[in-house]
N, C-alpha and C positions, 0 to 999 in steps of 0.2 A: 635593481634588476629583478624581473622577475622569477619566483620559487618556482622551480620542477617541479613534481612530484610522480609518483607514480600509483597509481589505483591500487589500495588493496584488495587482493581479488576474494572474494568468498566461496561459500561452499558452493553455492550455486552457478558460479562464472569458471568453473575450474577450466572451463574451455577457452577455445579461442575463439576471441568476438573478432568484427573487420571492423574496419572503422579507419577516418584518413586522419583524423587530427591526434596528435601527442595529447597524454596523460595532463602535462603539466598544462597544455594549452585550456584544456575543457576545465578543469580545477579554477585557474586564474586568481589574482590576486589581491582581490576582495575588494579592491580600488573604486571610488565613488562612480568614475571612471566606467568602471567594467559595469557595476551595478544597471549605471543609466543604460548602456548600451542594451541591458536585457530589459529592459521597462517596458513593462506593456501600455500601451494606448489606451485613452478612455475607451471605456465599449459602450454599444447601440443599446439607448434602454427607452422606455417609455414613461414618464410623469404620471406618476397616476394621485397624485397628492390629491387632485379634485377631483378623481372619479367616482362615485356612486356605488361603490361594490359592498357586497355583502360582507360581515367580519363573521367568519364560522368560528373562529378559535381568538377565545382573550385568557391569556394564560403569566405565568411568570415567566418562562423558559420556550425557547421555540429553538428545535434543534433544524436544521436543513440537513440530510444528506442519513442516511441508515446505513452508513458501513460502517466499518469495525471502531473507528472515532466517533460516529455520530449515536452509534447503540449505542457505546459505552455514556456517553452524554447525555444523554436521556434517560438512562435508567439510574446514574451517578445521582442527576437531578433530582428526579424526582424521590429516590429514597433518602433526600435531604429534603425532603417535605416539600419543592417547588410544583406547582401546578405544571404538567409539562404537554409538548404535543411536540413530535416527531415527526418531518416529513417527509415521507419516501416517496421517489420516481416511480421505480419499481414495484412489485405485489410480494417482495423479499427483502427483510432487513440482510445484512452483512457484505452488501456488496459484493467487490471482487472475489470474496470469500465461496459465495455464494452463486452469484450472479456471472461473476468473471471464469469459476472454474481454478480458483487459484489455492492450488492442494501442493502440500503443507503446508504450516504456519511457519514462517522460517523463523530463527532462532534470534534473541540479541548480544549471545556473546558475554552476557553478562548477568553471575549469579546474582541473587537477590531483585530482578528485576521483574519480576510478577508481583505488580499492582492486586491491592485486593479485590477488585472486579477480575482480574482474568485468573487469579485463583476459583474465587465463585465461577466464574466459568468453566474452567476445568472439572470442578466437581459436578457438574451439571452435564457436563460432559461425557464424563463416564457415568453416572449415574443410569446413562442413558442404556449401555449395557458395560460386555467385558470388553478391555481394550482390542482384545485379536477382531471381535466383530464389528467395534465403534471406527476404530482406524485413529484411536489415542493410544501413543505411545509414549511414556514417561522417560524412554533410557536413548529417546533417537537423537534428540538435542537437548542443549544445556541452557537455560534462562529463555524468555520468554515465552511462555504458552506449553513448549517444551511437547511438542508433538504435532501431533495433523487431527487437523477440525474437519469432519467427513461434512459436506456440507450439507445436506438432507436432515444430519441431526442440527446441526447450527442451526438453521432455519427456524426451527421448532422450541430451540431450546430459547432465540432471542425473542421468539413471539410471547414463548414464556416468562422471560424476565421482564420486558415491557408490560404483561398483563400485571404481574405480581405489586411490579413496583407504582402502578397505574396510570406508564404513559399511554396515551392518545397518541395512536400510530395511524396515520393520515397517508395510505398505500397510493398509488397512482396520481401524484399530483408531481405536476411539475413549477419549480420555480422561476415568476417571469420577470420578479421585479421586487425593488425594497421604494419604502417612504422612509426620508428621512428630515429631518426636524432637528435644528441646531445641535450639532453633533452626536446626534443618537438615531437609530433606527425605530420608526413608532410601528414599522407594518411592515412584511414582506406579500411580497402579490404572486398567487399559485394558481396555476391552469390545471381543472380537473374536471371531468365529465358532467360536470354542470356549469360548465366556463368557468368564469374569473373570481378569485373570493381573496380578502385580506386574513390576517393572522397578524395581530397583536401582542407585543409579550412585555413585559420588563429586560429580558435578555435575549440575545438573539447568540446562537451560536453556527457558526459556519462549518461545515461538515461535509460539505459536498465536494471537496478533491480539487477541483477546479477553483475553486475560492471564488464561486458565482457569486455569493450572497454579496459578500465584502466589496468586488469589484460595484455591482449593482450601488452598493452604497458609495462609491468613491475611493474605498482605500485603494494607495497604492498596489502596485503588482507587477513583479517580473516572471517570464517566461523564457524557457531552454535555459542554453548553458549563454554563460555571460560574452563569449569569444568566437562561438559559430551560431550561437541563434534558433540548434536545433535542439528539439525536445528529446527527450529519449527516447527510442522506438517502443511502439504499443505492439502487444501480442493479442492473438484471438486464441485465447485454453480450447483444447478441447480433450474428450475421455476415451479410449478404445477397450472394448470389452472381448470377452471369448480367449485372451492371450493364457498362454500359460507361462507366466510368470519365473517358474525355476530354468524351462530354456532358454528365456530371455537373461537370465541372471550370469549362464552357464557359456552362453554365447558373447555375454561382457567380457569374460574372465580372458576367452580363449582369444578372444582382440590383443589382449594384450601382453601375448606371452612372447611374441619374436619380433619385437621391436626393441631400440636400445634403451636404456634405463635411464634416467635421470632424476633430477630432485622432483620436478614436476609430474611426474607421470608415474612416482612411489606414494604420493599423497593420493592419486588418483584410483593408484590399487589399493592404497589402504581402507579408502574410502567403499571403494567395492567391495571387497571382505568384508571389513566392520558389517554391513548391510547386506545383511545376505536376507531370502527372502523369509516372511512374506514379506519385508520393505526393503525393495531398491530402489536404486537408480541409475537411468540408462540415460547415456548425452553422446555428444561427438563431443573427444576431448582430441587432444594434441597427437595420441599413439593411433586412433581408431579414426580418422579424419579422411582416408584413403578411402574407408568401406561407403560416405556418404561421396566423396566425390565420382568415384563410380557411376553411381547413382544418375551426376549431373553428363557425366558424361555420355550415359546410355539414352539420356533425354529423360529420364523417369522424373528429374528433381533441378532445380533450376539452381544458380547461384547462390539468390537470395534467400530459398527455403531453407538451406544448408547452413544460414548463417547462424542460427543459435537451433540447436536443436536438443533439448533434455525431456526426461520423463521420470515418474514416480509411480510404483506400485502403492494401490488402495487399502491398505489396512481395513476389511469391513467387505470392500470387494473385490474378492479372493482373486478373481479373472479379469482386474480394469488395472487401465493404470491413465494419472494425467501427465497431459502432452503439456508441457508448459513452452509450447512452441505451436504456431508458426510464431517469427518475429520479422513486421514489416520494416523494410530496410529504412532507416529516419532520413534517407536521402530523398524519398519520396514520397513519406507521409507525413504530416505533422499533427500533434495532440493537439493544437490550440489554432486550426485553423478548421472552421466546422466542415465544409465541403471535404476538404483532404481527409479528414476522422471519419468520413462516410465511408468515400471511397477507399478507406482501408479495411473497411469491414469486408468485402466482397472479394478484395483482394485476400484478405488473410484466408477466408472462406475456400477460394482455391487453394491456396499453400496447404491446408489442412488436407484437402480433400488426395493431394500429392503427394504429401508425406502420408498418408493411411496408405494408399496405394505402394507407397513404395516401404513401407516396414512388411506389409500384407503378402508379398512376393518375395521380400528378402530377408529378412530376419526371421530367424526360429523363435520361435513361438508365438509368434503372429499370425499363421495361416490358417486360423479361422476369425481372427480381429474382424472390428466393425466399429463404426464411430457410432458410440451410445450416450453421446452428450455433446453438443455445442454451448459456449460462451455465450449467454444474455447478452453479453457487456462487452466494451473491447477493453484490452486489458491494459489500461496506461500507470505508465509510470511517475511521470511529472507531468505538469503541465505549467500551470500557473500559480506562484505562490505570492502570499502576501510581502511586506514591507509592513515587519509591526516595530516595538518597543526595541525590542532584542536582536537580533541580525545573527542567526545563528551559520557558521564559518568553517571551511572546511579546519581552518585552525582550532576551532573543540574537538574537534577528531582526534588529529592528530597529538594534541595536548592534552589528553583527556581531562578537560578542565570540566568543573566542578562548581556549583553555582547555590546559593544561599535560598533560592527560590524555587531550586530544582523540583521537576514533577514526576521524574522519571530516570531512570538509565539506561545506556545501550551502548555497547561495542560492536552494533553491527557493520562493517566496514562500507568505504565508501566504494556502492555496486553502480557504475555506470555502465550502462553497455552499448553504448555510443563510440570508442574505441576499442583500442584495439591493448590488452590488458597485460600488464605486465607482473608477475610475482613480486608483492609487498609483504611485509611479514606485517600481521594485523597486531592491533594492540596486543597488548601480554595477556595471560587471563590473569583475572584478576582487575586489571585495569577498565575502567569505559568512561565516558562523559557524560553530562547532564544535558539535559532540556531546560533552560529556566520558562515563570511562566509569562514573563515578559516576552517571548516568542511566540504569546497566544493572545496578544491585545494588540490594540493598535493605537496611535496617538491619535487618528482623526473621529473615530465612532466610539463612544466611553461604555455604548452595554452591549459592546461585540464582541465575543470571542472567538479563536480559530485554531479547529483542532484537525488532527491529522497530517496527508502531505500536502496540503496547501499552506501549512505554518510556514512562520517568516523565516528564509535561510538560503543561504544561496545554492545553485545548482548542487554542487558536491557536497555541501549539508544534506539537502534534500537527500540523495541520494542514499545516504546513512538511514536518514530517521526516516523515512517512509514506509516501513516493512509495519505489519498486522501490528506487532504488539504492542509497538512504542506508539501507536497510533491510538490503539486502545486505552493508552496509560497517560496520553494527553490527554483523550477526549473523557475518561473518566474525570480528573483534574478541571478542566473547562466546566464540566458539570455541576461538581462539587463546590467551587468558587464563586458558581453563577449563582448559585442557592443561598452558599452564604455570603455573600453580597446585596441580594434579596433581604435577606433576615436585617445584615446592620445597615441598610442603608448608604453600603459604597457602591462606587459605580466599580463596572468588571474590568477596566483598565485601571483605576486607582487600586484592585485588592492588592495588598500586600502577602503573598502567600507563604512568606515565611514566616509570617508573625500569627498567622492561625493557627490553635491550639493542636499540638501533634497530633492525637486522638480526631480531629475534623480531615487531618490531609489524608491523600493515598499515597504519598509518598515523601518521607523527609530524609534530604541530605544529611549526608554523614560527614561532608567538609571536604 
């Protein structure tokens, strides 16, 4: 029979999501079964094995994708001496970081999990100034990253580590296509204002969220949850400036003094307290849910913009804060159907433009608010993951099992927000589970790797490992392996990464 379970909820979910399917239904039962049922289809490519194209880049290392796994991959690379080139869609590495709007860096729950790239990053970080103007705070969470990455400095600081370490950062190119050649990738093929050009490497690392490169080359791949099929709803971030922040803080407090008290809605003031300004955080939680329906009732705000609504005060800037909301309802959009990802862009676009409008009239200290940042990117969550060596399950969660190969750790809970959530009490601290790195190879391509949340794992995996840092702490790892792999002559699904001298890994199991 199949396991229930129930969501653990994080800091971010303290609210209520809607959603029609049970907890235990979207989790499912890790069965070959369930697997196929989320299998994605070959997708539409083009043969370009006899095309004529120009090779701009022959290198050892060829990363795809410049977010927070794909930087980290590139610069890992290359200061393991690999010849490297990076390449980004965008004219900004860090992606949703950067590009999405996606402030804070949320936490993993788990001490000792700062990899030595996102320590160097942090110090890079502040470096940049003091924490009150950077918008890095050391004491706001506990293990991973352990604050907010203001994205303005991010941008600057990753173009600096790529310069230092001396990847080849290849801005505005988009990826159309791999060559591949008895089970290895010789080329991948990128559209860029001079049309079409190849890029050649020894290693090919997949980075791009979507897991384009991989599918391009054949690996498997599943998409949404294994039981309904749907992805998890994408958000479009956006910033509003001018607020003043302590009535907005002042106006949390006073929601929630004359409603009744429970376990849930004490975590919720604590939370409030703890954070007082300059960092808050302002959401519709379970006590305050009244003052948004209002809202919808007045006509000001529709069902769907209501359905996740949170926000963070800017560390850096003193009068903004990000909207980590609107959230398109996944009954209507989906990540991995391109037309529907369009038309969620324009849809989220109004949702924004109606929750400004409605904080702007009704909430204190927003009457002078104004949106002073829109989302490059829309902001997804899952989409499409691979099928590598390793099948990571919502059972290492839950078990926080522990892996000889491990690259990383993290207790971040399993965050879906596709239903509808119920209080889980999260691992203990102290506890979290591993990543091994056989969740970043694959049995059909031997010099692929795949780092971030398109690593192999099923839905409610995914949903765990996909936050910034654990993404950062694979794609350093994928890096680091692909180099030396390069040096002894294995291919990057044969490395054995427990058997690398301590002093070469970023991360070694403690058992």
């Amino acid at each position: 029979m199949e396991k229930s379970f129930s969501i653990p909820i994080s800091r971010r979910s303290f609210m209520k999501l809607a959603g029609l399917a049970a907890a235990g239904t979207l989790l499912g039962s890790g069965t070959d079964d369930r697997k196929a049922e989320a299998a994605a289809p070959p997708m539409a490519s083009v043969d370009f094995s006899e095309a004529d194209l120009p090779v701009w880049f022959d290198v050892d290392v060829c990363v795809v994708g410049g977010g927070a796994a794909g930087t980290a991959a590139a610069v890992s690379a290359a200061r393991k001496g690999a010849k490297t080139v990076l390449v980004e869609r965008g004219i900004t590495l860090g992606g949703l970081a950067t590009q999405g709007c996606v402030f804070p860096c949320m936490p993993t729950f788990a001490d000792g999990s700062d990899t030595p790239y996102i320590e160097d990053l942090n110090r890079r970080m502040e470096a940049q100034g003091s924490p009150t103007q950077l918008g890095f705070e050391t004491d706001t969470y506990y293990g991973g990253g352990k604050g907010q990455y203001m994205p303005e400095f991010l941008t600057f600081v990753y173009d600096e580590m790529c310069e230092e370490a001396g990847v080849e950062v290849l801005y505005d190119a988009a990826l159309v296509g791999a060559i591949t050649d008895s089970g290895k990738i010789a080329a991948c093929v990128v559209q860029t204002v001079e049309g079409l050009a190849k890029i050649t490497a020894k290693v090919f690392i997949d980075a791009t969220g979507d897991a384009l490169l991989s599918r391009f080359a054949g690996v498997p791949a599943e998409k949404g949850s294994e039981k309904t099929g749907r992805n998890q709803p994408m958000s479009l971030r956006f910033e509003m400036s001018g607020i003043d922040v302590g009535k907005v803080y002042h106006f949390s407090l006073q929601l929630l003094k004359d409603y009744e008290k429970n376990v849930f809605d004490k975590m919720v003031e604590k939370a409030l307290r703890e954070h007082r300004p300059p960092f808050i955080e302002f959401a519709k939680w379970k006590k305050n849910e009244y003052f948004f329906k209002e809202g919808v009732s007045s006509g000001e705000l529709t069902e769907d913009d209501i359905l996740y609504i949170q926000a963070f005060s800017m560390t850096g800037k003193p009068h903004t804060m990000s909207m980590n909301c609107p959230e398109m309802p996944p009954l209507g959009f989906s990540s991995t159907d391109a037309v529907s990802r369009s038309k969620a862009v324009s849809f989220g676009r109004k949702m924004a433009r109606r929750l400004a409008a409605f904080f702007k009239a009704n909430l204190p200290g927003f009457e002078e608010a104004y949106i002073s940042r829109e989302a490059s990117m829309v902001g997804v969550r899952e989409s499409w993951r691979i099928r590598g060596k390793y099948y990571m399950e919502a059972d290492d969660y839950f078990k926080a099992r522990h892996f000889p190969d491990a690259v990383c750790r993290t207790a971040y809970p399993i965050d879906i927000h596709d239903v509808k959530l119920d209080l889980f009490e999260k691992l203990k601290k102290g506890q979290y589970y591993e990543i091994p790195y056989r969740a970043l190879v694959t049995n059909e391509i031997s010099n692929l790797l795949v780092a971030g949340r398109c690593a192999s794992g099923s839905f409610a995996a995914q949903a765990s490992f996909r936050i910034q840092p654990t993404c950062m702490s694979m794609g350093e790892a994928a890096g680091i392996a692909a180099a030396w792999g390069i040096r002894h002559g294995v291919e990057a699904n044969e490395v054995r990464w427990e058997t690398l001298p301590k002093n070469e890994r970023s991360y070694v199991s403690e058992g």
